[in-house]
N, C-alpha and C positions, 0 to 999 in steps of 0.2 A: 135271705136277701136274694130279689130276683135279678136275673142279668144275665146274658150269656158270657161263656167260658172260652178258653181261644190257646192255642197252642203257635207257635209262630216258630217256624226252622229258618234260619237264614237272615237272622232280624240283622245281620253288619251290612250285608248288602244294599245296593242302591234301592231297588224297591222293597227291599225286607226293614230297611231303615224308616221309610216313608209310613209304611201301613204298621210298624210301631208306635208312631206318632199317631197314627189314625185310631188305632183300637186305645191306646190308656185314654183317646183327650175324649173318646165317645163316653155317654153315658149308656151306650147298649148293651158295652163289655164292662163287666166287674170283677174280671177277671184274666190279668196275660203271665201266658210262662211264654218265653224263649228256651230253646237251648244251644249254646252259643262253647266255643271253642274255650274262650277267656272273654272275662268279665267286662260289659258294655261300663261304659263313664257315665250309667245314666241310673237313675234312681226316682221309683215312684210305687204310690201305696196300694196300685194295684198290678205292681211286675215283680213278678219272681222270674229270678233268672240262674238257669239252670249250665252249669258246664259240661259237658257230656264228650265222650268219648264215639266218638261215629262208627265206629268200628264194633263198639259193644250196646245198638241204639237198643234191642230187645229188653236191657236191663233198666229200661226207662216205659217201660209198658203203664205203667200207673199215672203217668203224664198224659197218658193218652186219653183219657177220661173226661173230655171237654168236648164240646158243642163241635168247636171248629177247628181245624188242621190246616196250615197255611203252611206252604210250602215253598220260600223262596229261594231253594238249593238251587247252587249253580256256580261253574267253573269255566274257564279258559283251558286252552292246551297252552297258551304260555306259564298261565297258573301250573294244572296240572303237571306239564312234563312229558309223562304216555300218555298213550291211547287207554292203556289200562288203568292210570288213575282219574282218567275224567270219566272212562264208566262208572267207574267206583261212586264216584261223587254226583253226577249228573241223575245214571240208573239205577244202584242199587240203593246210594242211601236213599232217595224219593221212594224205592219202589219198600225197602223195607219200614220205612214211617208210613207207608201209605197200609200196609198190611197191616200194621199194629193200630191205624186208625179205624180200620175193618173188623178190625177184632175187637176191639172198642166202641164200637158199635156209634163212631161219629155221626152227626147231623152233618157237615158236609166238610170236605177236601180240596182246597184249592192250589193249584196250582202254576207255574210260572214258568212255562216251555220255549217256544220261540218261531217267528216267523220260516216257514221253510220246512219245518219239522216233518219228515215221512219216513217213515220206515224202509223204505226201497229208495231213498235219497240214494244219490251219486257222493254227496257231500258226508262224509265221518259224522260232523255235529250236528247235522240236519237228520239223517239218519239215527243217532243217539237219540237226538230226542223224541222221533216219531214212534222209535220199540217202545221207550218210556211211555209215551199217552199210549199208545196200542194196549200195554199191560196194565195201565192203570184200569181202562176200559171193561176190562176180563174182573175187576174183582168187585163186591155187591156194596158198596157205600151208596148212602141212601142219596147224593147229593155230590157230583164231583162237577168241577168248575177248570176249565183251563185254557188259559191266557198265550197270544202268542204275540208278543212283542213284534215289532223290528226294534231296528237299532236304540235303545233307551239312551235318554236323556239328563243329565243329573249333576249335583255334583259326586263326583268321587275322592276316594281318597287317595287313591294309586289316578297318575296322567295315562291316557290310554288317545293313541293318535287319531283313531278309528272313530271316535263318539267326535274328536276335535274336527276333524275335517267334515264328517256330518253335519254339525254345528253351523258351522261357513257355509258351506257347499247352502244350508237352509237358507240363510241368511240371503245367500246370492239371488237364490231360484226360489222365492217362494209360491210360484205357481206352479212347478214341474210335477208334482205328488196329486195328478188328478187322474181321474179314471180309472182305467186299469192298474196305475202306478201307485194310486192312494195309499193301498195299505203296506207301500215300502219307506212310507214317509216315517221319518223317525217321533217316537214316542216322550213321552214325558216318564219319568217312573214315577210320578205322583198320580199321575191318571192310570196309569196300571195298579199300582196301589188303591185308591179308588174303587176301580174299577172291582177286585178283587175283594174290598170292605161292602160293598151294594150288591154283592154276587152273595156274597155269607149269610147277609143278611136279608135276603127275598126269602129265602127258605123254600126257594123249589128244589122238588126230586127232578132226579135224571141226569143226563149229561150232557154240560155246554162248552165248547169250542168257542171262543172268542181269538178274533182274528183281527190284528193289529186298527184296521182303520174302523173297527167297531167300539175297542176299547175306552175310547174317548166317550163317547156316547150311553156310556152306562149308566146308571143313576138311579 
């Protein structure tokens, strides 16, 4: 049976939820695992979902064995709590499924970072994330993909005031997000998702940087 194979991290999340919907409804994929904390309320014949311990992801190496690596890990510091558990979550888990995707010798890696991102950030979470693509950058997957949101758009499951005052604020001004200000304009997480399913499946090598006000535009 031909098709490609998909691994998906972070499938409860707002774009990790979205581009689950996108791979089982495609006929490209014949194939999704998740692996997920505790068990999604969803069910279909071509998802396997896997619970895993993040802490022990090495013992999940055989997972690795698919086309594509999707990577929508990602935390708050309200989530987290420290500094040290949003590395934890942010950095290493990404950086160690990225390695085991490397060693598995994936077709491509995508992942889900965020507008702002630099390494030499002033900002803790801007900073987090730029060591993160920095070190992804450093390892040899044939095909790495990564996405830098602004503010996503969604429903969620937890109320978060931050996406609700963006929401309004859009509503009010919807010409203020031009020019230079464009790519601060807030996002859809279905077009990131998207955007991420049309990135997997071009099947170019090398490494692409997509930056929020281009995201829309992928296709």
């Amino acid at each position: 049976m031909e098709g490609r194979t998909a691994l998906l991290i972070g499938a409860s999340g707002l774009v990790g939820s979205e581009l689950l919907t996108l791979l089982l409804e495609s006929d490209i994929y014949r194939y999704v695992t998740i692996f997920v904390r505790r068990e999604l309320p969803i069910k279909h014949r071509k998802l396997q979902q896997v619970v895993v311990d993040f802490n022990e992801l090495e013992s999940y190496e055989h997972y690795f064995h698919v086309d594509d690596v999707f990577s929508c890990l990602g935390t708050t510091m309200k989530k987290a709590k420290t500094k040290q558990q949003f590395i934890k979550v942010d950095y290493e888990y990404t950086m160690r499924a990225a390695a085991l995707a490397e060693k598995c010798d994936v077709k491509s890696f995508l992942m889900v970072s965020s507008l702002g991102a630099n390494p030499r950030s002033p900002f803790f979470y801007n900073r987090v994330k730029g060591e993160t693509e920095e070190a992804l950058k450093r390892l040899t997957i044939k095909s790495l993909h990564i996405f830098r949101p602004s503010l996503l758009l969604g429903k969620r499951q937890e109320f978060r005031l931050a996406e609700k005052l963006a929401e309004w604020l859009l509503s009010l001004l919807p010409f203020s997000f031009i020019g230079k200000w464009r790519k601060y304009k807030p996002v859809e997480a279905k077009k990131v998702a998207l955007a991420m399913f049309y990135a997997a499946t071009s099947c170019q090598k090398g490494i692409y940087i997509y930056e929020s006000d281009h995201i829309s535009h992928i296709s």
